[in-house]
C-alpha positions in Angstrom: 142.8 -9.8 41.2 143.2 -6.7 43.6 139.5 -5.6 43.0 138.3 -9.3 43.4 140.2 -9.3 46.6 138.5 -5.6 48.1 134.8 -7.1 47.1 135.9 -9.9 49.0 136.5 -8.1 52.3 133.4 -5.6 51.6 131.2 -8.7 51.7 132.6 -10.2 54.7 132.7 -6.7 56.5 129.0 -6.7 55.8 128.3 -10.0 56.8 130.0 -9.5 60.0 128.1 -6.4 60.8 124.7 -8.1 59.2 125.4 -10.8 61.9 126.4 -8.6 64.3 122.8 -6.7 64.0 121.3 -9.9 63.9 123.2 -11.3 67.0 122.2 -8.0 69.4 118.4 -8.1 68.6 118.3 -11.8 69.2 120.1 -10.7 72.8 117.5 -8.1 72.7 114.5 -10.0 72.6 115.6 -12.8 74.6 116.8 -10.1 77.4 113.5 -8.8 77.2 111.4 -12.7 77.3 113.9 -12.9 80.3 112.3 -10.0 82.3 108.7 -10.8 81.2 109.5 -13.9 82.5 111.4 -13.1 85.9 108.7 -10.9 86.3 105.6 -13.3 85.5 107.7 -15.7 87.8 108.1 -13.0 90.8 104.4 -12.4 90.1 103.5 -16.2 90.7 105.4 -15.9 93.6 104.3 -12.9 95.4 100.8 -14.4 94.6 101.2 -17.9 96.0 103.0 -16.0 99.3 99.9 -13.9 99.4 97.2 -17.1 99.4 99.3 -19.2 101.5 98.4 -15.9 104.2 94.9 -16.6 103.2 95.1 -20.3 104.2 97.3 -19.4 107.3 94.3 -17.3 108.4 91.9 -20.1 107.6 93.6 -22.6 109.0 93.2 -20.7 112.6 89.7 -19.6 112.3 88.7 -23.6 111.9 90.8 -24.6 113.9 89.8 -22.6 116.6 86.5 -22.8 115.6 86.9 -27.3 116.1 88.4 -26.2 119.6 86.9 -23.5 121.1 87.5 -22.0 124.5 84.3 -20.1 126.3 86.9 -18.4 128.6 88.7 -16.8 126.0 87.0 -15.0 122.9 90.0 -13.2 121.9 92.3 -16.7 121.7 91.4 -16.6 117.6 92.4 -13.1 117.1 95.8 -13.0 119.0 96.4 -16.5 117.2 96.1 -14.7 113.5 97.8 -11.4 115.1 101.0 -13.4 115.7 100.9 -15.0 112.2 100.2 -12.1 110.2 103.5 -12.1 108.8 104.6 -15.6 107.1 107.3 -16.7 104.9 106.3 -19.0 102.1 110.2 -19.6 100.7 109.9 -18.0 97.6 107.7 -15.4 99.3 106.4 -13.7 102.1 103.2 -12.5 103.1 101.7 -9.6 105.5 98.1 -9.3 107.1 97.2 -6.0 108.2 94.3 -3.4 108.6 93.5 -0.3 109.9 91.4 0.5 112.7 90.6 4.1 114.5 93.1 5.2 111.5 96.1 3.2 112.8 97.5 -0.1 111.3 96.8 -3.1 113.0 98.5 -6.9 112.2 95.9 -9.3 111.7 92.7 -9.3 109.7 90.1 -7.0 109.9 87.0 -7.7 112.1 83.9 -7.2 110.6 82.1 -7.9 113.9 83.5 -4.7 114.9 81.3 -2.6 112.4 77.7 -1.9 112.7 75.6 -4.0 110.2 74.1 -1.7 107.6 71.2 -4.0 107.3 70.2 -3.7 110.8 71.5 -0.5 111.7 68.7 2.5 113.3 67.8 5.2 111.4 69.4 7.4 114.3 72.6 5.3 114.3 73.1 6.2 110.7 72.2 9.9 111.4 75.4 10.1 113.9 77.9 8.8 110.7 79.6 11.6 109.7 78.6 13.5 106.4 75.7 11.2 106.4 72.2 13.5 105.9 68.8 12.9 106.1 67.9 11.8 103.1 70.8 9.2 102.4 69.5 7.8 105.8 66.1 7.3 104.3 67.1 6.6 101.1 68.9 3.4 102.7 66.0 2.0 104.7 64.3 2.5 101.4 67.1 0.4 100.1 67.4 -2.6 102.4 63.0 -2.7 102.9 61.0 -5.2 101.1 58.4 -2.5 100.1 58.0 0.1 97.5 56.9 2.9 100.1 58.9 6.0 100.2 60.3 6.3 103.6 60.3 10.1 104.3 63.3 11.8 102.4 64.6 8.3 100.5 63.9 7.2 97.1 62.7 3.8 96.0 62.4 2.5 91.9 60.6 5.6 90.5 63.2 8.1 91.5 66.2 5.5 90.2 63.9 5.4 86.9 63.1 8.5 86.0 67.4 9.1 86.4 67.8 6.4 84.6 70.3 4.8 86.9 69.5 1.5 84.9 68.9 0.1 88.5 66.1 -0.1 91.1 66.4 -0.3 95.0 67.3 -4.3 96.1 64.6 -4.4 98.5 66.3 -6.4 100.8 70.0 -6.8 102.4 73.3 -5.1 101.2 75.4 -7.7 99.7 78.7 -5.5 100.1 79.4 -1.9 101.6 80.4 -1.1 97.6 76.9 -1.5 97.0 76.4 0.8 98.9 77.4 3.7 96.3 74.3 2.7 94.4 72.0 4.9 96.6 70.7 8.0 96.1 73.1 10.5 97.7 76.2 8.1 99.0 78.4 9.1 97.0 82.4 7.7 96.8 84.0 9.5 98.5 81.6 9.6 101.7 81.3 5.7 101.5 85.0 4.8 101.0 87.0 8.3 102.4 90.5 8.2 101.6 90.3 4.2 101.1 89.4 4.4 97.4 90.2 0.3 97.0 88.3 -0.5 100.6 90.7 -2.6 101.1 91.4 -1.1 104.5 95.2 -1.0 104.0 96.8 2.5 103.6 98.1 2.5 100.3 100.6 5.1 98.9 98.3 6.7 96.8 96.1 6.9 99.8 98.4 9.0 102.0 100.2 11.3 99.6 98.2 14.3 99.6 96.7 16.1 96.4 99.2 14.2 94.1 96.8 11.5 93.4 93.4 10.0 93.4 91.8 10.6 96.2 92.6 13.5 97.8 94.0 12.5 101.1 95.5 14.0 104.2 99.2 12.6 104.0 99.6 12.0 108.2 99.7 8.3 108.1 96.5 7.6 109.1 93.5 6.1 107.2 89.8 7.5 106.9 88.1 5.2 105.6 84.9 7.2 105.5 81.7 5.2 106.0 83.2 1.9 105.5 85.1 2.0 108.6 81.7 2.2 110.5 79.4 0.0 108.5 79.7 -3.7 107.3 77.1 -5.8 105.1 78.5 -8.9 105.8 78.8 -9.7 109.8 77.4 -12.8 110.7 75.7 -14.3 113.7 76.9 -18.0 114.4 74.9 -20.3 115.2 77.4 -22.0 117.3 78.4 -20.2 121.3 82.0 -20.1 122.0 81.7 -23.9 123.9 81.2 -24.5 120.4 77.8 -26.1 121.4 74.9 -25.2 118.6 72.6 -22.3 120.5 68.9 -23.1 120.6 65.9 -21.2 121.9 65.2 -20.2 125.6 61.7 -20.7 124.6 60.5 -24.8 124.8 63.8 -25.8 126.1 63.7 -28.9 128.6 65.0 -29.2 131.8 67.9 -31.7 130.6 69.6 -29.6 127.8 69.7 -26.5 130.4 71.3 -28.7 132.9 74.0 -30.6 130.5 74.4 -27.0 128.6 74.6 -24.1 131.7 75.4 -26.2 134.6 72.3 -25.5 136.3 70.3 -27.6 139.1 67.0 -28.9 138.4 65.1 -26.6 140.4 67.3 -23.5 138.3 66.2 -25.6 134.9 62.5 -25.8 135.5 62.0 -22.4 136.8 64.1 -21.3 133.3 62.2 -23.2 131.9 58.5 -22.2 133.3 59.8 -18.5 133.0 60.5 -19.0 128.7 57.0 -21.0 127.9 55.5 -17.8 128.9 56.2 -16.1 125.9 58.6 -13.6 125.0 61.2 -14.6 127.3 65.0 -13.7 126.6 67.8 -14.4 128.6 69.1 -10.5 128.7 66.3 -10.1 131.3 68.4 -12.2 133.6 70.7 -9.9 134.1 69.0 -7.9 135.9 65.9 -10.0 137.4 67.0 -12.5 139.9 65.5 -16.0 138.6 64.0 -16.6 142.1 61.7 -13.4 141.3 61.0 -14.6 137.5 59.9 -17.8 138.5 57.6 -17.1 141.7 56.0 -13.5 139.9 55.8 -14.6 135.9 57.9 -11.9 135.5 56.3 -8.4 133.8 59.7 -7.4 132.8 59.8 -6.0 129.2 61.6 -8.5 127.5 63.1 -5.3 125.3 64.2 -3.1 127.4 64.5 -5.5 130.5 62.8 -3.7 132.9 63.9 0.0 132.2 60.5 2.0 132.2 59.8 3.4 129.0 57.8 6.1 131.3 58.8 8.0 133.9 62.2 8.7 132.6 64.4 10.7 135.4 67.3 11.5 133.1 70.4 9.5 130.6 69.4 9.3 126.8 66.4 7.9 125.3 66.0 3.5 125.4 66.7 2.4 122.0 65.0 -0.9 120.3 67.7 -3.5 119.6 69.3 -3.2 116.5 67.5 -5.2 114.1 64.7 -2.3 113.8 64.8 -1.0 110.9 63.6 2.3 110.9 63.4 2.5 114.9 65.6 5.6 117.1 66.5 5.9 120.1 70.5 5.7 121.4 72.4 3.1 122.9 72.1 5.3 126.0 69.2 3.9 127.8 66.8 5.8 129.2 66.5 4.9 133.5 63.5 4.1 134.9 61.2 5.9 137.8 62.9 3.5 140.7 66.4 3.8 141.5 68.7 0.8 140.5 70.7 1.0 142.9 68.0 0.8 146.0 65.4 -1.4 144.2 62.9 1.3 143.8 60.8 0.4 140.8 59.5 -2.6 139.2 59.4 -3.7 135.5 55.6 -3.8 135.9 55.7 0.2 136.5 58.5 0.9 134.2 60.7 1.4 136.7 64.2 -0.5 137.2 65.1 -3.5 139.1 66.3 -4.0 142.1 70.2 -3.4 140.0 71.2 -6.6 141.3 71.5 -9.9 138.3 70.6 -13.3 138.7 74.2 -14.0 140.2 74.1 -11.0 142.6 72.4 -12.8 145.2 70.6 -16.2 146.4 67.8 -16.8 147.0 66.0 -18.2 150.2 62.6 -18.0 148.9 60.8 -18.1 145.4 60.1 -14.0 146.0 56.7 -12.3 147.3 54.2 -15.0 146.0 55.8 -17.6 148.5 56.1 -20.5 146.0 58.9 -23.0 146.4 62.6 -22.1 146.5 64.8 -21.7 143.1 68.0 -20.6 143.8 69.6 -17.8 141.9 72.1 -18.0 139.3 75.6 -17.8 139.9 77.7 -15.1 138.0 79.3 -18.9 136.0 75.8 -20.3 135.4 74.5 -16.6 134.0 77.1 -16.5 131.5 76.0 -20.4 130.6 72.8 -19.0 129.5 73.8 -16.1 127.9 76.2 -18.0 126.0 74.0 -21.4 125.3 70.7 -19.4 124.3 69.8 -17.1 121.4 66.4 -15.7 120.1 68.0 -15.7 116.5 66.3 -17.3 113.8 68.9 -19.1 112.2 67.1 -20.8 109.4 68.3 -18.3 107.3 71.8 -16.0 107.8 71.3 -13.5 110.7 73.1 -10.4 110.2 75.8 -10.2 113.2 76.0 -7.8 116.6 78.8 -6.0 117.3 82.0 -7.5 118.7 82.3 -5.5 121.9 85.7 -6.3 122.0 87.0 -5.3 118.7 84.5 -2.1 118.1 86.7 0.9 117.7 86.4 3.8 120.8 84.8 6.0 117.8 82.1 3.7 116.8 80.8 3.6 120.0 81.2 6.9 120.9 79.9 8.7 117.8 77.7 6.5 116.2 76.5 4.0 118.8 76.1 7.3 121.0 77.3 5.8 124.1 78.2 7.9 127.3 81.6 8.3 127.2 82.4 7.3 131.0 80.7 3.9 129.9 82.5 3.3 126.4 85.9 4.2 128.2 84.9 1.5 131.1 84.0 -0.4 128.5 87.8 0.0 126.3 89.6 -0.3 129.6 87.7 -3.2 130.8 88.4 -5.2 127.9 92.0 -4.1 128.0 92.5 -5.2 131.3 92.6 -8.9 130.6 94.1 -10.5 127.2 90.8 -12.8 126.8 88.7 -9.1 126.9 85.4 -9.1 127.9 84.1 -12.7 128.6 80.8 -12.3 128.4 78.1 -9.4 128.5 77.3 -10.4 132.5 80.9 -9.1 133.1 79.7 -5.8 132.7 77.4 -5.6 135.7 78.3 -3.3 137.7 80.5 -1.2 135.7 80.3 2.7 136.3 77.3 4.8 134.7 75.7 1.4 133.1 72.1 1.0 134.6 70.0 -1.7 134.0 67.9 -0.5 130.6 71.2 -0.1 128.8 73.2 -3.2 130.2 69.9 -4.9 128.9 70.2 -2.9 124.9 74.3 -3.4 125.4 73.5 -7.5 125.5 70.8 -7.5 122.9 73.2 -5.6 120.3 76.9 -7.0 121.6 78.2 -10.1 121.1 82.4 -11.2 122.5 83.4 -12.5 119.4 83.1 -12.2 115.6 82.3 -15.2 112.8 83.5 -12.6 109.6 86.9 -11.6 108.8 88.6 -9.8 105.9 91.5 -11.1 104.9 94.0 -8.6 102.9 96.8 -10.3 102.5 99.9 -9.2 100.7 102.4 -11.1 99.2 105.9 -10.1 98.2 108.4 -12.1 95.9 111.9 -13.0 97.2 113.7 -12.4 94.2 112.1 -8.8 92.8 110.2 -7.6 95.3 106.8 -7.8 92.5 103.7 -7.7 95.4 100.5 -9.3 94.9 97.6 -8.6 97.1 94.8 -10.8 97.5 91.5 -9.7 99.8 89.0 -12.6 101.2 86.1 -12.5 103.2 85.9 -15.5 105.7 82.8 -16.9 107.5 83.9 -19.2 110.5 80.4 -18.9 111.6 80.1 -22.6 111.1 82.6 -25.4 109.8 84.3 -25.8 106.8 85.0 -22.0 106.9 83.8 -20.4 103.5 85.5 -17.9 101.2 82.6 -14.8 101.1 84.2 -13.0 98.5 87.5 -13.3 97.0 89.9 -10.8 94.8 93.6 -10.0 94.2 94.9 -6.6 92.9 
């Protein structure tokens, strides 16, 4: 009976402790289904935080986009600036980006990079680290042709490497792609931002400890990707949020309704533009009186600035949209003097310095024909605004936001004087709208007439492409999600670029 008894309590010791075992792994797994779960849920949260920044920032560009205001470009950025940090209940989200190496809240402006797909041979040259040959090797890139250009390489040289690849021969899609050329290597194109998603990451700042190797001061080089963009946009719509149309064969009644001229202004404009190459950067620095009673000679190009006789500055360059051309944003001055009228476009010489708002006109000018007033400094900015010689049948690759681009951008690789890129910084620091429009810069301090000409023909005052990195963080863990969009406001619904989340 004893022994019966002992096996008796064996047994139900081993049952308990069988039970036991079996009780602690069940706690086990579920514990562990619990934090795969808490964190999948944290996840969905820090996700849904981090798209509800996207919409946030979508929601503004539209909506400033459906209710533009001509007198202040800058109204869409301070608007995204002020909700770049959001709370989404179960999450929160931040917008950042870093520009000149220093964080910034908002998205990042792509208008304030120069376009790689319009971008001069000699504005690529002044990147640094970039040489020669990766210089030619891009225009070989971006050309629709097959002809080597100089140092480059077209398909032959990606064949015989096998690369498994040829040149696109045409536009960049992405700055990424822009790895694929012969010579650009990673770490010239991204710098220290190995993700380009031009936030400062830990890994980015934290010396030799990781990839990439990084200076750990808080600051981000980006390399070549915080110069160059393949994905600005020109809008087709002006900041009235009227749809631009062409100088050229414009009546008399859509210049009226759409610059506020008179209808003496509106058929000399109009006169002036059937003559040919017309552009409206010419009027700010011809008075219209003088277009409309001489024809005008002015170089459409360079406005006037004499390609000859050159008395000192840096060499005229063609607008941006040349693909192999030179030249510097410097402008080169003309024989006359700009400031006492000595010259004329015919000669090569400068203007008179004075725009079509610096004075009005009694007369029609030295041919004695009937008298078109001049245009004031508002009605200038109507036509600059209202007009554009873009093609926009098919995307137009955008100018540079003049009040977004970084002091470095146009110092180093625009090659502008300093004296005029610093009047240019503080001038658009001065007011909180920035720069209104190009005609605001008339005027300014070491800006003659050739380069306030090349400064309208490769500047815009506001941007239609933004990149969205927005980072979203869960209430409960802390799990982030980031997600990175690139938006086109350029015209409405706004579109989604490119999208991805890390």
């Amino acid at each position: 009976m004893r022994m019966h008894r002992a096996s008796v309590v064996v047994v139900v010791i081993w049952a308990v402790a069988i039970g036991a075992v079996l009780v602690a792994a069940t706690q086990i797994v579920s514990f562990r289904q619990a934090v795969v779960g808490r964190e999948s849920l944290a996840r969905v949260e820090a996700r849904w935080a981090a798209r509800a920044g996207i919409e946030q920032m979508i929601a503004i560009m539209e909506f400033h986009l459906q209710n533009p205001d001509a007198d202040d470009p800058m109204a869409v950025v301070r608007d995204m600036e002020e909700h770049a940090l959001g709370d989404a209940g179960t999450g929160t989200w931040s917008i950042s980006h870093f520009l000149d190496g220093v964080e910034w809240a908002g998205p990042r402006d792509e208008g304030a990079k120069l376009n790689v797909n319009t971008a001069t041979k000699l504005q690529l040259a002044n990147i640094p680290n970039m040489t020669p040959d990766v210089v030619d090797a891009i225009v070989d890139w971006r050309d629709a042709n097959d002809d080597v250009e100089g140092l480059g390489a077209e398909g032959d040289y990606y064949g015989n490497r096998g690369m498994g690849y040829e040149p696109r021969n045409g536009p960049f899609k992405s700055i990424a792609e822009l790895e694929l050329v012969a010579g650009a290597w990673p770490k010239y194109v991204r710098g220290e931002d190995w993700n380009l998603n031009g936030r400062l990451d830990p890994n980015e700042d934290d010396g030799p400890r990781s990839s990439p190797d990084d200076k750990p001061d808080g600051k981000l080089d980006a390399g070549w990707s915080q110069y160059l963009t393949a994905v600005s946009r020109q809008s087709r719509l002006s900041t009235s949020g009227n749809e631009k149309f062409a100088l050229q064969g414009a009546d008399s009644e859509t210049l009226m309704k759409t610059t506020g001229v008179d209808e003496s202004q509106a058929k000399a404009l109009a006169g002036w533009a059937a003559q040919g190459n017309a552009r409206a950067e010419t009027l700010l620095i011809t008075p219209l009186s003088q277009l409309s009673a001489s024809g005008s000679n002015a170089n459409p190009r360079t406005g006037g600035a004499g390609r000859t006789g050159s008395t000192g500055g840096r060499g005229a360059a063609p607008p941006a949209g040349g693909a192999t051309g030179g030249g510097t944003m410097g402008g080169g001055r003309g024989s006359g003097d700009p400031k006492t009228g000595g010259g004329t476009p015919a000669n090569g010489g400068g203007t008179s310095g004075r725009s079509s708002g610096g004075r009005s006109a009694t007369g029609a000018g030295a041919s004695g024909g009937s008298a078109v007033r001049d245009l004031d400094p508002s009605q200038l900015r109507a036509v600059l605004r209202e007009t554009s010689s873009d093609n926009f049948s098919e995307p137009v690759p955008g100018r540079i936001n003049i009040n977004t681009a970084p002091e470095a951008l146009l110092k180093e690789v625009l090659d502008l004087e300093p004296r005029v890129a610093d009047a240019i910084i503080a001038r658009r620091k001065a007011s909180p709208t920035g720069i209104v429009s190009i005609a605001d810069l008339q005027g300014m301090t070491g800006l003659d007439p050739g380069m306030l000409v090349q400064l309208a023909q490769q500047f815009d005052v506001t941007s239609s492409v933004y990149t969205v990195t927005s980072r979203g963080r869960s209430v409960t863990t802390g799990t982030e999600v980031e997600i990175e969009a690139v938006v086109d406001r350029s015209e409405l619904p706004a579109k989604i670029v490119s999208y991805r989340e890390r």
